[in-house]
C-alpha positions in Angstrom: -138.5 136.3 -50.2 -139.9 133.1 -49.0 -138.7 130.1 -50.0 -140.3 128.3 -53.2 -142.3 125.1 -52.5 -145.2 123.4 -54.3 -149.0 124.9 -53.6 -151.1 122.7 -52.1 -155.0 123.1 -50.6 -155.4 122.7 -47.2 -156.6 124.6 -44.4 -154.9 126.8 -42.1 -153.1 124.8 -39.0 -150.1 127.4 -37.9 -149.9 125.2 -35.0 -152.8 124.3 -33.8 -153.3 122.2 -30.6 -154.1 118.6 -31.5 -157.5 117.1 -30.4 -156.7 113.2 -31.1 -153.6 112.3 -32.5 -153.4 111.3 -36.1 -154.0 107.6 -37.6 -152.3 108.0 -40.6 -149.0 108.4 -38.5 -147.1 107.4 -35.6 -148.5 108.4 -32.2 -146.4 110.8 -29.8 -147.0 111.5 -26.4 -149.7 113.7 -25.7 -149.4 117.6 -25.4 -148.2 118.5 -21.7 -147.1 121.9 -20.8 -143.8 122.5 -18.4 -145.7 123.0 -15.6 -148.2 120.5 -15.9 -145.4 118.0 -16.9 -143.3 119.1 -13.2 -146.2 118.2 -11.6 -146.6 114.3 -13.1 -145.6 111.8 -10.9 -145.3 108.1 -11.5 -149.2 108.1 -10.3 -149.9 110.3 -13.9 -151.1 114.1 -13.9 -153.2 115.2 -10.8 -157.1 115.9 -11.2 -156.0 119.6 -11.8 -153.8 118.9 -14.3 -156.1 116.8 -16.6 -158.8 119.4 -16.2 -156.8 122.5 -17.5 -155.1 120.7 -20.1 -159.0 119.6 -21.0 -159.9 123.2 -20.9 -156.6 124.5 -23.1 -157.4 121.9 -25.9 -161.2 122.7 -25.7 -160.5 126.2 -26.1 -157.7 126.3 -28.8 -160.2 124.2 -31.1 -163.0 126.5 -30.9 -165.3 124.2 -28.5 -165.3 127.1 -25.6 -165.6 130.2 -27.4 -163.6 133.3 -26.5 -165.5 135.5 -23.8 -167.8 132.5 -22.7 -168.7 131.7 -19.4 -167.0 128.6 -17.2 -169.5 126.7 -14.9 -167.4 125.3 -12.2 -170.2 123.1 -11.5 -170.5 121.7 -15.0 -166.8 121.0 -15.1 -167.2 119.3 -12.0 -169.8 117.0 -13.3 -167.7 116.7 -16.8 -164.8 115.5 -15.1 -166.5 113.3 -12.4 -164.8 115.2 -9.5 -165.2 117.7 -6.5 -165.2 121.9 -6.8 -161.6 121.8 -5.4 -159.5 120.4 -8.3 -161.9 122.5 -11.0 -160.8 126.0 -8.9 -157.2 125.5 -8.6 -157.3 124.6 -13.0 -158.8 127.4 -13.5 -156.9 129.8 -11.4 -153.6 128.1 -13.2 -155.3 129.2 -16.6 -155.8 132.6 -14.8 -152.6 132.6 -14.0 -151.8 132.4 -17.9 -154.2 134.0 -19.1 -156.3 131.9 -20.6 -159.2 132.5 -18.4 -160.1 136.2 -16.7 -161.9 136.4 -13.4 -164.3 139.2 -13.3 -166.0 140.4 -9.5 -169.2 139.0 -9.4 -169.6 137.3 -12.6 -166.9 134.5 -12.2 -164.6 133.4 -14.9 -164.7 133.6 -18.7 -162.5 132.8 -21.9 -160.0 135.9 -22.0 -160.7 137.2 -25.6 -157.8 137.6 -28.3 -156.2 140.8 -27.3 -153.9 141.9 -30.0 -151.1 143.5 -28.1 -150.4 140.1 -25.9 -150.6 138.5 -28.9 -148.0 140.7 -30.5 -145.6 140.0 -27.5 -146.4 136.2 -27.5 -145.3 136.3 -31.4 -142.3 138.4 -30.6 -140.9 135.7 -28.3 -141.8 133.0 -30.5 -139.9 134.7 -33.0 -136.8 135.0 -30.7 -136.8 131.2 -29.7 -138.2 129.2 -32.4 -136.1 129.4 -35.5 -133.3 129.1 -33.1 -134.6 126.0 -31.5 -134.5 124.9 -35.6 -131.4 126.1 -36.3 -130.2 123.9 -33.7 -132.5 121.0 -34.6 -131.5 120.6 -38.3 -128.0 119.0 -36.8 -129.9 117.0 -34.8 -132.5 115.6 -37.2 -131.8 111.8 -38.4 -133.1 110.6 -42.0 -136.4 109.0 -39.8 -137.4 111.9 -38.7 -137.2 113.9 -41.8 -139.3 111.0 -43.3 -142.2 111.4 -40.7 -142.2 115.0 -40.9 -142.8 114.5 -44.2 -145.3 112.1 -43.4 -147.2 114.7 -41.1 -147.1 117.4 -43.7 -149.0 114.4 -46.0 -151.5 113.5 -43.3 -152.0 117.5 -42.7 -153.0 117.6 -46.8 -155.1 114.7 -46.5 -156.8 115.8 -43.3 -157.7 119.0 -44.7 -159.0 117.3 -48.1 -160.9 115.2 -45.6 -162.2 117.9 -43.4 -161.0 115.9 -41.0 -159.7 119.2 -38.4 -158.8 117.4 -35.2 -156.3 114.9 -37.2 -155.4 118.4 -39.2 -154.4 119.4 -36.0 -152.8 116.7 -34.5 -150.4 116.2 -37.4 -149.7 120.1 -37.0 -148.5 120.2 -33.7 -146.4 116.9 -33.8 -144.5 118.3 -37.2 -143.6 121.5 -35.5 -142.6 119.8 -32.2 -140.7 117.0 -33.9 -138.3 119.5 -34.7 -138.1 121.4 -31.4 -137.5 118.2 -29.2 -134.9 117.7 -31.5 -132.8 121.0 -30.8 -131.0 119.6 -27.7 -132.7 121.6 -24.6 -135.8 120.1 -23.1 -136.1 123.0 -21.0 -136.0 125.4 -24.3 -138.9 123.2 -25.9 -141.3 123.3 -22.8 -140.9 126.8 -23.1 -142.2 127.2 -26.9 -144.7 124.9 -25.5 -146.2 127.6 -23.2 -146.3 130.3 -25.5 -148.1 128.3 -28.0 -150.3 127.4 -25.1 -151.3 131.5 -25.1 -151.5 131.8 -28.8 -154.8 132.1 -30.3 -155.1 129.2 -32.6 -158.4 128.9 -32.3 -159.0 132.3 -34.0 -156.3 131.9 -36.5 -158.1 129.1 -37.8 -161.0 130.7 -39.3 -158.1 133.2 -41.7 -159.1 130.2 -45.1 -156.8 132.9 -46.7 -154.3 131.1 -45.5 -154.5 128.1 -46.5 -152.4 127.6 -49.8 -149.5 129.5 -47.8 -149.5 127.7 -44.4 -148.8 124.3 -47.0 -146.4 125.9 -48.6 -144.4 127.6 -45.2 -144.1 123.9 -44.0 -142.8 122.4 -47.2 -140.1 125.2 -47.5 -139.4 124.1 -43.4 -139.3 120.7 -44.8 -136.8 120.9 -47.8 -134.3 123.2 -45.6 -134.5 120.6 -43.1 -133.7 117.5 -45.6 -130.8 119.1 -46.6 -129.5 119.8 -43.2 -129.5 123.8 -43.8 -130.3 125.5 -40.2 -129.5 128.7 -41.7 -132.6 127.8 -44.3 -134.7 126.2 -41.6 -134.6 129.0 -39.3 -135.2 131.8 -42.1 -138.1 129.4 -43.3 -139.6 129.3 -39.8 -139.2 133.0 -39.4 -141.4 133.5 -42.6 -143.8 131.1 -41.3 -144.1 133.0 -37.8 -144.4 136.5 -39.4 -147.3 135.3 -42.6 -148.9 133.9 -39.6 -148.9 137.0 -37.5 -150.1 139.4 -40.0 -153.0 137.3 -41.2 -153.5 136.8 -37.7 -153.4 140.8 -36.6 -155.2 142.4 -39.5 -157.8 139.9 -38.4 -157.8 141.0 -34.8 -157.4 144.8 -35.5 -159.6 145.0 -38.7 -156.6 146.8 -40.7 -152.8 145.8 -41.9 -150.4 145.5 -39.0 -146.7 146.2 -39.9 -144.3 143.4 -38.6 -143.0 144.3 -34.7 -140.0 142.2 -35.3 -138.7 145.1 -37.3 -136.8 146.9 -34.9 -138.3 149.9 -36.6 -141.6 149.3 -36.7 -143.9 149.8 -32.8 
């Protein structure tokens, strides 16, 4: 059974890849993934770089919509630069799967296929409640306070209609707790598999809403007590409501949960 928190509105944010960062709280760095972060230097992310991340963050909130078509030259003229930086950002997205390249009709928005989302959920679900586990030893009384304070602003934000501050807040809860389990190279790598996670479809499931509140408060309490055990079972919950909302949305029917070693 999940654990018991108080019901709150809001709309669903399982994660969803911030647009600005929130006012209400403290600001954290901005969303980089591993590889975009290797390639920083002290001169800052190359053209490439700033043009994919553009492109994730455009696509995770809804702005490119899935199966639409990318323009090279538009993004050219969006980002003010030459053809060469917009190719190689969108033959790294390729390379990820955001984007698909078709012969003779260029490149478009992959759409939400439900079996790669099924084995992106099943590696979240190995890594992430671990990566809590681990953080919950970690965690020092300020950082329970703003998670706290990010599960507030995610309320208010949602009262407000406010999604792009929804979403901000959602991403810097769940990755307060991940830089926080002691292996940088364990968080970049939740970072790219959220990075191939449909958020942007998950956030039209409004059935969701009440729960999603509720998933994080549960995440919360186990936390402020210091109980991995709780935080990672509380995650787990969380990941798997999330996924089933998220399939019988994609597939039009129930979906029983993969992470069942019994069920396909």
């Amino acid at each position: 059974m999940p654990p018991q928190s108080r019901r709150t509105k809001t709309a669903t944010t399982d994660g969803v890849v911030p647009g600005r960062v929130a006012k209400s709280v403290p600001k954290t760095p901005a969303r980089t993934s591993a590889k975009t972060a290797a390639k920083s230097t002290a001169k800052g992310p190359t053209k490439r770089d700033r043009i994919a991340t553009e492109l994730r963050r455009m696509i995770s909130e809804g702005e490119l919509p899935r199966g639409s078509r990318i323009q090279q030259d538009v993004l050219a003229a969006m980002f003010d630069t030459s053809i060469t930086p917009v190719r190689e950002a969108l033959r790294l997205l390729e390379a990820e799967g955001v984007l698909v390249g078709e012969p003779h009709k260029g490149v478009r928005v992959a759409d939400a296929d439900y079996e790669q989302v099924k084995t992106v959920y099943l590696l979240r679900m190995l890594v992430e409640p671990y990566a809590m586990q681990r953080a919950a030893r970690r965690l020092s009384p300020l950082d329970i306070d703003l998670a706290e304070r990010l599960v507030t602003d995610m309320e208010q934000a949602a009262e407000e209609g406010d999604r792009a501050r929804l979403n901000a807040s959602n991403y810097q809860f769940h990755f307060l707790f991940y830089a926080k389990c002691g292996n940088d190279g364990l968080a970049a790598e939740i970072d790219q598999l959220w990075q191939k996670f449909p958020w942007d479809v998950l956030q039209v499931l409004h059935d969701r809403a009440d729960e999603t509140s509720n998933e994080h408060r549960s995440m919360l309490a186990a936390a402020r007590l210091g109980d991995g055990d709780a935080l990672a079972k509380a995650t787990q919950w969380h990941l798997s409501r999330s996924f089933l909302a998220l399939g019988k949305h994609l597939t039009g029917r129930p979906v029983a949960d993969p992470f069942d070693v019994d069920n396909d």
